[in-house]
N, C-alpha and C positions, 0 to 999 in steps of 0.2 A: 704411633699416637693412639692413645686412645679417648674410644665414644666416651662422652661424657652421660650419665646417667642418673634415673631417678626411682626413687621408689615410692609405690603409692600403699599405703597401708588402710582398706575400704572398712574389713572388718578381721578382728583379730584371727590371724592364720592366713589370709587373704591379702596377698602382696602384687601389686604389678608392679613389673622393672621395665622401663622404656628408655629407649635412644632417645635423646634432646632433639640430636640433628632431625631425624625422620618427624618427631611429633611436629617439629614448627615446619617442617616438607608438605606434611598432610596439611596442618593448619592453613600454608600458604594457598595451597591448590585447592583447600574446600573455598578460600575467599575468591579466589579467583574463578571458579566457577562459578558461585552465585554474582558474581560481578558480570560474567559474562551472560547469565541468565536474563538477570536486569535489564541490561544493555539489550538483550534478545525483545526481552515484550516490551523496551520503548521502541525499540523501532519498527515494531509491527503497530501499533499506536496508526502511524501513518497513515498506511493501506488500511486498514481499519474507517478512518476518516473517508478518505478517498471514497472507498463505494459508498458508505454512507452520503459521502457530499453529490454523487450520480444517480444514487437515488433518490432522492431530494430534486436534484435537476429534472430526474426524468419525471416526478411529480408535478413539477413547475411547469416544463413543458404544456405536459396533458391537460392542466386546468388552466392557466392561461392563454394556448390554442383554442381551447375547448375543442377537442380532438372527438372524433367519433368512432363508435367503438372499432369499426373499422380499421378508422386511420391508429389508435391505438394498437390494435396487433400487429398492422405493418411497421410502429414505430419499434415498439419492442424487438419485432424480427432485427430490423436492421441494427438499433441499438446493441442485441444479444451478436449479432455478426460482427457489429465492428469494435467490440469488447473484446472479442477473440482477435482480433488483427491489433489492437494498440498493445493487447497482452506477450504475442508473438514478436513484433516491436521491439518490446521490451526487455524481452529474452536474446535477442538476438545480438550476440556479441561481436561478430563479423564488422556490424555499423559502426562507424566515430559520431561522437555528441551531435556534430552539424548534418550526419548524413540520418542520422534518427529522426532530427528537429524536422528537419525536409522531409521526409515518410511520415513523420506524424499529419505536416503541414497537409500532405498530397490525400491522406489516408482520412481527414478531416473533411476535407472539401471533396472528399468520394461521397460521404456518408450526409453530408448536404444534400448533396446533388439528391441523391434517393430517397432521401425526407422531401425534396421538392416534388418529386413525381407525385404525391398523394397528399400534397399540402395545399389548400387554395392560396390564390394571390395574399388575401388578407392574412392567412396564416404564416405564409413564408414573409411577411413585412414584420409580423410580431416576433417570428422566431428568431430572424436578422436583428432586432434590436434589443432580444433577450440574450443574444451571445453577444453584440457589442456593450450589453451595460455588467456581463458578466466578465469579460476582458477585459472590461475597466475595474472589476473589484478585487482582480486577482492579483495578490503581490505578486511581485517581481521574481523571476527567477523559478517559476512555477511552469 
């Protein structure tokens, strides 16, 4: 059988001959690359949001405790510590979806608790009902 073929004529003397099959090979695999690139930066879009939307919380935090500067590095500290542990978490393929959800669950209420140590009464009642109106805004499946 033979390749079926084409000739391009640019400039007089100046010919290319190409294979049909390979040009639409290439053509197919440049689109599916850039399709796959696409697909690449929207789903980084996400995480993207995500820290944005943490810092934003952790904003919110700080000026609705009204935290001192203090209590502000220790928040940081632990916020920067338990970033690394929901990140590790995350990675970690070992875990099924429900034993994640339960290490998140457990891994959350660690990072309470240690916000409470340096939090006064009045602060830990604000912070308690800025994460329960924040559980309430969060769609589902989140």
């Amino acid at each position: 059988m033979c390749p079926i073929t084409s000739r391009i004529n640019f400039l007089p003397g100046f010919t290319i001959i190409f294979n049909h099959k390979s040009y639409f090979m290439k053509k197919f695999m440049l689109t599916l690359l850039m399709s796959g690139m696409i697909a690449g930066a929207a789903m980084a879009q996400p995480a993207k949001e995500m820290k944005e939307d943490a810092k934003e919380w952790d904003k919110k935090v700080k000026t609705e405790l009204n935290l001192t500067e203090e209590q502000i590095q220790k928040y940081d500290a632990v916020s920067k510590e338990y970033e690394g542990k929901f990140e590790e978490l995350k990675k970690d393929a070992s875990l099924g979806k429900e034993a994640q959800k339960e290490k998140k669950m457990e891994l959350k209420k660690e990072k309470q608790a240690k916000l409470f140590e340096f939090l006064t009464p009045e602060q830990q009642t604000k912070y308690t009902a800025l994460m329960e109106k924040k559980k309430a805004e969060k769609p589902k499946g989140y």
